[in-house]
C-alpha positions as CSV (number, residue, x, y, z in Angstrom):
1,X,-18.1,5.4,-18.3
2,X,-18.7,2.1,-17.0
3,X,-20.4,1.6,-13.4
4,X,-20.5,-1.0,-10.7
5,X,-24.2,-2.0,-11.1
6,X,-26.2,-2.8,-8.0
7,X,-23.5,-2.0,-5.5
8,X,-21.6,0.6,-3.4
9,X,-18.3,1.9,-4.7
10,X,-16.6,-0.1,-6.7
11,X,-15.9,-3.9,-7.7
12,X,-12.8,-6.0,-6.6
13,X,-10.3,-6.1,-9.4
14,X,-6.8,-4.4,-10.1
15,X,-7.0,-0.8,-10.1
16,X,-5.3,1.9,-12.0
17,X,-4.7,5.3,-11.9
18,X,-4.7,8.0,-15.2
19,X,-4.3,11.8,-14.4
20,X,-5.8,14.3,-16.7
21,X,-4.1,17.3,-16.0
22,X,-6.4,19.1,-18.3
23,X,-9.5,18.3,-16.6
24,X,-7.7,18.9,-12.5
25,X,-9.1,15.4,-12.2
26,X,-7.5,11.6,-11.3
27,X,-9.3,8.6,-14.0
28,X,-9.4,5.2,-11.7
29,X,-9.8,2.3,-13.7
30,X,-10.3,-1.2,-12.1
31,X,-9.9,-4.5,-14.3
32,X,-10.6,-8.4,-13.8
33,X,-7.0,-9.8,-13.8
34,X,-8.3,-13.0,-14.6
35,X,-10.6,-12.3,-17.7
36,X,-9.1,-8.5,-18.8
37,X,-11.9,-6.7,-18.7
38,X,-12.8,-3.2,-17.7
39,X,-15.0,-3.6,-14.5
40,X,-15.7,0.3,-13.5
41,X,-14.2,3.5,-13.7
42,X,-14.5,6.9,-11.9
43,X,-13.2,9.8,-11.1
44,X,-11.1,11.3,-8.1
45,X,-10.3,14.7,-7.0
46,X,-6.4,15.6,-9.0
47,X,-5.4,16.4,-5.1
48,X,-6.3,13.4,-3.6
49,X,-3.5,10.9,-3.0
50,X,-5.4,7.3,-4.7
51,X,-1.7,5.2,-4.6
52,X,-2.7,4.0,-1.1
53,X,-6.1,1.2,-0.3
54,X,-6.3,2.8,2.9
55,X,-7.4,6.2,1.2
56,X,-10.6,4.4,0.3
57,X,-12.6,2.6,2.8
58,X,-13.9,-0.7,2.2
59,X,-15.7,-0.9,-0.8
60,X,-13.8,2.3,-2.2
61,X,-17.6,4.2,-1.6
62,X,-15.7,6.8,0.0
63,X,-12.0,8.7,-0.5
64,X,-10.5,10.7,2.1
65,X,-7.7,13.2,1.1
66,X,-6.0,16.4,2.3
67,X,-5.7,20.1,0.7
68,X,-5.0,23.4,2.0
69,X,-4.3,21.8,5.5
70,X,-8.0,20.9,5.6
71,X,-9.4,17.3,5.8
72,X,-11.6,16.0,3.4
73,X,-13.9,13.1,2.3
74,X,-15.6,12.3,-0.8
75,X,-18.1,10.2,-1.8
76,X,-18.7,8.1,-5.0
77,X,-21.8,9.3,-6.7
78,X,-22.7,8.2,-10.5
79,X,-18.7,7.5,-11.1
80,X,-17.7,10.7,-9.4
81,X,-16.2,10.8,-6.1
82,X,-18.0,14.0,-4.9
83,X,-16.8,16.0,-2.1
84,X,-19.1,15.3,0.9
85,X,-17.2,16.3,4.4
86,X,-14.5,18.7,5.3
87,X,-12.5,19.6,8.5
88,X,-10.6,21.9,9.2
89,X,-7.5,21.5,11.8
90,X,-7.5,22.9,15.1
91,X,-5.5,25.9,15.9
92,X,-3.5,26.4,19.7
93,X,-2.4,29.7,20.1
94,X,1.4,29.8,20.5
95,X,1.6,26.9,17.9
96,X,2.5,27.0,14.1
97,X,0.0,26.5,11.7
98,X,-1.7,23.1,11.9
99,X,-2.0,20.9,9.0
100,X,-3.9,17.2,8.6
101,X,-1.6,15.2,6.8
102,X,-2.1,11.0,5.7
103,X,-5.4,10.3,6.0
104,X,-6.6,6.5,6.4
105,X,-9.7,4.6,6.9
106,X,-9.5,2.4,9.8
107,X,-11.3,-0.1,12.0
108,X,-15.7,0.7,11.8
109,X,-14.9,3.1,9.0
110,X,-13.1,6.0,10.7
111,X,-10.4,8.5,9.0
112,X,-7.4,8.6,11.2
113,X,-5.2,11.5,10.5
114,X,-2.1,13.0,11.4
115,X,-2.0,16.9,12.7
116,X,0.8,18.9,13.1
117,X,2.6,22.1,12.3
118,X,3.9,22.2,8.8
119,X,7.4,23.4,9.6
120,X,8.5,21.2,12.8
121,X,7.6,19.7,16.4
122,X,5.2,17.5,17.7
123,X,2.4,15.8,15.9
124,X,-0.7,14.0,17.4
125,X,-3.4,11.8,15.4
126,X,-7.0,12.7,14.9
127,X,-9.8,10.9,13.6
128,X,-13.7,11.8,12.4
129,X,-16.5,10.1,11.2
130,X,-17.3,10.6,7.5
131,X,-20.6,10.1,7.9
132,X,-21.0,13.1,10.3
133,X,-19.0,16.5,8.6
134,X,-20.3,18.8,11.4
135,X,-19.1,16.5,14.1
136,X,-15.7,18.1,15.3
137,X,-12.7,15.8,15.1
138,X,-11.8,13.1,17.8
139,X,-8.4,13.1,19.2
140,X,-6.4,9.7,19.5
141,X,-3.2,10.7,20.9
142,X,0.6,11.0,19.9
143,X,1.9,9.9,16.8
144,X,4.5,7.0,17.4
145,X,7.9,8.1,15.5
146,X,9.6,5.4,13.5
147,X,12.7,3.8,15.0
148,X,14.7,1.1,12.7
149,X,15.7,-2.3,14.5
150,X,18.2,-4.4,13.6
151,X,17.0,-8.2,13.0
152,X,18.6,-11.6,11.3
153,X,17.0,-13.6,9.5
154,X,16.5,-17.4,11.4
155,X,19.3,-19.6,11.0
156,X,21.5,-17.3,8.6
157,X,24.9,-15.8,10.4
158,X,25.6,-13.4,7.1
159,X,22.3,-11.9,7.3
160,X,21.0,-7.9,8.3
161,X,17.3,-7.3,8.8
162,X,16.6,-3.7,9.0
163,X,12.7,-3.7,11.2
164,X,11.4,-0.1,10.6
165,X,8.7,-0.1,13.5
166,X,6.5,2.9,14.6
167,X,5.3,2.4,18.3
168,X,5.0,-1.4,18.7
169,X,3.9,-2.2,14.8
170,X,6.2,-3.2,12.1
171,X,6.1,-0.8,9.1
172,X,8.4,-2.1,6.7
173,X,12.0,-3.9,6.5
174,X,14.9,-4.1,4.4
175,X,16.3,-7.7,4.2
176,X,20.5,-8.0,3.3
177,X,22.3,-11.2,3.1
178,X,24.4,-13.3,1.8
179,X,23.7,-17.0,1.1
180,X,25.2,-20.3,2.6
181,X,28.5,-20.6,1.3
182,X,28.6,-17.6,-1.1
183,X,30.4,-13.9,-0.6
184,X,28.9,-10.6,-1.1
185,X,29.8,-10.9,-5.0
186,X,28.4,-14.0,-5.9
187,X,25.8,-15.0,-3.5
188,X,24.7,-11.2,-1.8
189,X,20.6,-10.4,-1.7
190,X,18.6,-7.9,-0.8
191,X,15.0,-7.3,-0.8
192,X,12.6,-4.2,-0.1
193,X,9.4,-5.2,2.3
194,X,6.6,-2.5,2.3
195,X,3.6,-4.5,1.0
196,X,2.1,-5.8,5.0
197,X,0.1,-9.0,4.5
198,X,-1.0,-8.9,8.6
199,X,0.5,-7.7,11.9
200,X,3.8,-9.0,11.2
201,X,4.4,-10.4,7.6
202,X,6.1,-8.3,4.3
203,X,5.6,-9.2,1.0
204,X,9.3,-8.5,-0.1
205,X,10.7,-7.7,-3.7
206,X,14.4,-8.3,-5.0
207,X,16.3,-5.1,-5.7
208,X,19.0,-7.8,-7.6
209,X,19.3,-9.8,-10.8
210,X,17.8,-13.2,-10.8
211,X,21.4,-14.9,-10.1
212,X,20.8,-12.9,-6.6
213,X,17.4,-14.2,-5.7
214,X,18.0,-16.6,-3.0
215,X,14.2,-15.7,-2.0
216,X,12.9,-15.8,-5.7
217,X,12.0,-12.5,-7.4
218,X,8.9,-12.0,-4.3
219,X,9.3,-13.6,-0.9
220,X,7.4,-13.4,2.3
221,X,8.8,-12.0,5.4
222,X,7.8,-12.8,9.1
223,X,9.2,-10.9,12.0
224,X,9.5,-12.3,15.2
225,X,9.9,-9.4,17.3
226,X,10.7,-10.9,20.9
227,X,13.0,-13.0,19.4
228,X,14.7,-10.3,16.9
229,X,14.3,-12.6,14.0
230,X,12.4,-12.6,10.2
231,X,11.8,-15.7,8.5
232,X,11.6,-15.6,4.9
233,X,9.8,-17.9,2.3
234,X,9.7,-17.7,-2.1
235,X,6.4,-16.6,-3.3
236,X,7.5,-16.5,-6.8
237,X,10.7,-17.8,-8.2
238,X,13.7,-16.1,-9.2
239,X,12.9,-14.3,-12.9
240,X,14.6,-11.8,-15.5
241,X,12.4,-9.3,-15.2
242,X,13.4,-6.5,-13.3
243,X,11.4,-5.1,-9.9
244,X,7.8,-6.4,-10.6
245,X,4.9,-4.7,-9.4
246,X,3.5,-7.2,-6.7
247,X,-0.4,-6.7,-5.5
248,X,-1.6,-8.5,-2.6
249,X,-5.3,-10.0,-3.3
250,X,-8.1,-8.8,-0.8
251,X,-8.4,-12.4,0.6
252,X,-4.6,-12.3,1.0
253,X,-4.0,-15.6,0.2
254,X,-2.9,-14.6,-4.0
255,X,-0.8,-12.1,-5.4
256,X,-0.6,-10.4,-8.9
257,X,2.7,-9.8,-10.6
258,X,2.8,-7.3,-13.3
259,X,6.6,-7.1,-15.1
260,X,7.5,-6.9,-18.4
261,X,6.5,-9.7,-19.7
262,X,2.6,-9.6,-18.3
263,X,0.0,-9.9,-15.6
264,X,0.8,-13.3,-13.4
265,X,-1.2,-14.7,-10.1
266,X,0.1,-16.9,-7.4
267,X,-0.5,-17.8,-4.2
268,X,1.1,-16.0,-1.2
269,X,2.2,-19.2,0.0
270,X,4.3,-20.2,-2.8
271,X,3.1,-23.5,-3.5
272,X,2.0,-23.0,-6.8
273,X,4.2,-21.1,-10.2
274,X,2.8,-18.0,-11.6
275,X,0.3,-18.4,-13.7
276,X,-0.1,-15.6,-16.8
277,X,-3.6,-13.9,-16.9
278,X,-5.4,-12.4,-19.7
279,X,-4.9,-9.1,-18.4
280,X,-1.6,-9.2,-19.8
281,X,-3.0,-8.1,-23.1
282,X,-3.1,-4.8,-21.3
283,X,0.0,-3.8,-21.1
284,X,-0.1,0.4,-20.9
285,X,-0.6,0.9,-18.0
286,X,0.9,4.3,-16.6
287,X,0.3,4.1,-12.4
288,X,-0.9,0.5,-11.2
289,X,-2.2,1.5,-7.7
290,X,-3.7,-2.0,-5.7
291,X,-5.4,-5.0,-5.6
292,X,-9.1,-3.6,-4.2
């Protein structure tokens, strides 16, 4: 097992995800994109969902995950994250059973988690401190259900945003057009935005063949709320390779691309081609989770 040495949690690389079903456990591997290298490894509770950076907090020291209804945290120790908090949910009378569902680390370190009953009706979010287990958990009001908008993007007529916003924050969009001068056939595009880059930008990725990339193969999507309109911009070019696997760097200012063909970085601005990395020469990879 190799271990991040003189530091808490784990290093900055790519990180990956191997279940052994044998062992009830989840393997995380994190590599140097730019060199190939194994950086660190450990190992995760099997229950705890690990596809998501906000189930770690900052330097991935800590993991926060549900099971059996109950919140819990755990806390890296010699390469193991090792269960170190658990609460659980509040109980009304009247009320089905409550259940904490999506946990998340959030501003100063906090878990934020949603509480509800686990058949229907309303749902409210909670948060605690992991570095207090016996302090009960904090309540921080109503969850905000998900609406969808409709959009455009700026200056295109033959264009449908849909904005999937919960509250008053963007969540995700679905981007549908059809470029300048082309029909649905020949010059139709769509892209799939779930990756947020801040407040209100999308990395986007093309659910078409390359001929259908107006974008490229990964774009950038800016909402404009007030004035219902996205702007979108090429990150990488348009490319064979079917549905890459796009990774936004920590500084989010690069991305990796994993495809078929390798491991590529390029800036989020688009400025600069794809450039193939030496982790390319790892090419097995089962469950490729985030950029930490």
């Amino acid at each position: 097992m190799i271990e991040p040495t003189g530091r808490i949690g784990l290093p900055s690389g790519i990180v990956i995800s191997q279940d052994n079903f044998s062992a009830g456990t989840k393997g995380l591997l994190v590599y140097d994109v730019t060199t190939g290298s194994l950086l660190a490894t450990a190992v995760a509770p099997g229950e705890a969902d690990v596809r998501h950076r906000e189930a770690f907090d900052a330097t991935m020291h800590r993991l926060a995950y549900t099971t059996d209804c109950e919140l819990r945290v755990a806390t890296l120790t010699d390469g193991t994250y090792v269960p170190s908090g658990r609460w659980k949910p509040p109980q009304a009378f009247g009320e089905g059973e409550q259940c904490f569902d999506n946990p998340t680390f959030g501003e100063g370190g906090r878990i934020r988690a949603t509480l509800g009953a686990t058949t229907s009706g309303s749902r409210r979010v909670m948060s605690v401190d992991p570095t207090q287990p016996d302090t009960a958990p904090r309540g921080e009001g109503a969850v905000s259900y998900q609406q969808e908008k409709k959009f455009r993007i700026a200056g295109l007529d033959k264009s449908d945003v849909r904005v999937h916003v919960s509250g008053d924050t963007v969540t995700a969009l679905d981007v549908y057009g059809v470029k300048p001068g082309g029909d649905v056939l020949s010059g139709g595009f769509s892209y799939d935005c779930e990756t947020q880059v801040d407040k209100a930008a999308f990395l986007c990725i093309s659910s078409l063949n390359n001929f259908n990339q107006y974008y490229g193969s990964i774009a950038l999507a800016t909402v404009d709320v007030p004035a219902g309109t996205v702007t979108v911009n090429q990150v990488a070019p348009a490319s064979k390779a079917s549905r890459p696997t796009v990774l936004l760097a920590p500084d989010r200012k690069q991305v990796a691309i994993h495809d078929s063909t390798g491991w590529y970085i390029t800036s989020l601005d688009g400025a600069s081609n794809p450039v193939r990395q030496p982790l390319s020469g790892q090419q097995n990879f089962l469950d490729i989770l985030f950029w930490a």
